[in-house]
N, C-alpha and C positions, 0 to 999 in steps of 0.2 A: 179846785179840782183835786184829784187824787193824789196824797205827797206835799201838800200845803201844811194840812193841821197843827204842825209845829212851827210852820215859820207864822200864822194865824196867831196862835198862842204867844209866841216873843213877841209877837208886835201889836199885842194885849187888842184883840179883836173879838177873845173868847170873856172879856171881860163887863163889866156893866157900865154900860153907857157904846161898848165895842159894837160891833158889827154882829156880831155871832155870840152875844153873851148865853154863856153855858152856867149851868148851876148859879144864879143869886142866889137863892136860898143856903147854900153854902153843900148843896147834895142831901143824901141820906145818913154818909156819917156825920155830921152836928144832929139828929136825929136820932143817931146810936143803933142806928139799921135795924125800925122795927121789922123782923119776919112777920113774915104775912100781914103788914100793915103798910109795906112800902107801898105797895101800887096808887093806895089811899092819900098818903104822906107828898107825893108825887102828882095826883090830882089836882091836891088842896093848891098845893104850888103853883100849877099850870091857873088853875080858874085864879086865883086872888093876883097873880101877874096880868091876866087878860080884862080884871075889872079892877086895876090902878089903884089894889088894898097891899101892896108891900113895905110903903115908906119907903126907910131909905136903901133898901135893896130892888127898889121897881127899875123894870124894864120901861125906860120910857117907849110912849106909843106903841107896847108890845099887842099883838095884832094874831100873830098864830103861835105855840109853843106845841113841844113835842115831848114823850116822856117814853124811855124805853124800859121794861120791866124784864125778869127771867125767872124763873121758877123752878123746881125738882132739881136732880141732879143725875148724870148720865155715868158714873165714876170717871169722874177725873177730863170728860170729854165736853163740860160746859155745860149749862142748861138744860131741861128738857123741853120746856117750853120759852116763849118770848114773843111780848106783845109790844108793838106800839101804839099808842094814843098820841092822833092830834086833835087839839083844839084850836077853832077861830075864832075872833069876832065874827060880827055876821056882817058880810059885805068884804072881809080878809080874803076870804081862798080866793088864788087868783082861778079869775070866771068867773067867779058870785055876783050877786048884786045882793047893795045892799036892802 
């Protein structure tokens, strides 16, 4: 719930093999933040975690992944744009069949 995220993170839940692992891939900086190829960079991540091609940074059983993106810049007020993309297995999103 709201006000967790930190006590998540000390109690390595944001981790691989955790509950809520965040970034295997290690993020966009071990990628050196390509501009205008993150969203790409960020795909590639999502699809080869959901077809079990990471080795040993895989998301065991990973099933649905999420990737938030932003773009332009408002001065100094954040983004101008921001997209999210999920992706499922097929038969993941809760309600599917597979």
């Amino acid at each position: 719930g709201p006000g967790e995220g930190l006590a998540l993170f000390h109690a390595g839940a944001t981790r691989i093999g955790g509950r809520f692992p965040i970034n295997p891939g290690g993020g966009l900086l071990s990628r050196g933040h390509p501009i205008g190829a993150t969203g790409c960079a960020q795909l590639t991540e999502l699809v080869d975690q959901l077809r079990g091609r990471c080795g040993a940074r895989q998301v065991e059983d990973a099933k649905i992944a999420l990737a938030e993106n932003g773009g332009g810049w408002l001065g100094g007020k954040g983004p101008a744009v921001a997209t999210i993309t999920i992706l499922a297995r097929d038969g993941a999103w809760p309600g599917s069949e597979a």
